[in-house]
C-alpha positions as CSV (number, residue, x, y, z in Angstrom):
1,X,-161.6,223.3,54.8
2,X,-162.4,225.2,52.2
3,X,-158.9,227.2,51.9
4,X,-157.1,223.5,51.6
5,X,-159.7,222.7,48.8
6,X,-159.8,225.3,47.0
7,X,-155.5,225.8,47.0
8,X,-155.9,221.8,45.5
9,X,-158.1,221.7,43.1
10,X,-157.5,224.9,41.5
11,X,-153.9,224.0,41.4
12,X,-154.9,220.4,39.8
13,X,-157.3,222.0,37.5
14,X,-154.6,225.0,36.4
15,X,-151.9,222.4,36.1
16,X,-154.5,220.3,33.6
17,X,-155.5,223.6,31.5
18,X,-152.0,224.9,31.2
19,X,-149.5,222.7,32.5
20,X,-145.8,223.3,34.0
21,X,-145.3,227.3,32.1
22,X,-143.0,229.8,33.6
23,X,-146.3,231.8,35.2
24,X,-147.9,229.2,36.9
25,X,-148.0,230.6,40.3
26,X,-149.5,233.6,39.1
27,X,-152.2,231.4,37.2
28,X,-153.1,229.7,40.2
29,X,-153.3,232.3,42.8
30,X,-155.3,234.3,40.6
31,X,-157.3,230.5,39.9
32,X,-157.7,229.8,43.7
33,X,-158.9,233.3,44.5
34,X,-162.0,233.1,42.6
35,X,-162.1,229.1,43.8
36,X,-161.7,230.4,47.5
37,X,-164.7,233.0,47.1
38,X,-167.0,230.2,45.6
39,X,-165.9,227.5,48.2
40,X,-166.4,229.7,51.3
41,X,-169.8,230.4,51.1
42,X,-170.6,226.9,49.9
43,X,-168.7,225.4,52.9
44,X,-170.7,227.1,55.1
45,X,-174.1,226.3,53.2
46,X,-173.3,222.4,52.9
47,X,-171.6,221.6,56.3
48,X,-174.6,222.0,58.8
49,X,-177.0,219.7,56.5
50,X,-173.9,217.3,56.2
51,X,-173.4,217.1,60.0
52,X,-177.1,216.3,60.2
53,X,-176.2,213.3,57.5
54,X,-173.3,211.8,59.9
55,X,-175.0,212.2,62.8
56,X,-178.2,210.2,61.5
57,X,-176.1,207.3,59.8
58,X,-173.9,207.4,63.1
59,X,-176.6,207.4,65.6
């Protein structure tokens, strides 16, 4: 989850700052590997207490 999320949005976000330039893949590699090493660790933070949410609106 949070390698797919963090590829997106710091594509989005790079493609909003800088738009279509000749180093863009560079920009956004180097974008998503700080995104990735934020996104990681909060995955792992936030998806026990949201499981806890679903199962008490599910149950």
């Amino acid at each position: 989850m949070a390698l797919f999320m963090s590829s997106i949005m710091s594509l989005v976000i790079t493609l909003l700052n800088v738009g279509f330039i000749d180093n863009i893949i560079s920009l956004w590699l180097q974008a998503w590997g700080y995104a990735f090493c934020v996104a990681f660790p909060a995955v792992l933070l936030v998806a026990p207490i949201v499981r806890k949410i679903v199962a008490l609106l599910i149950n």
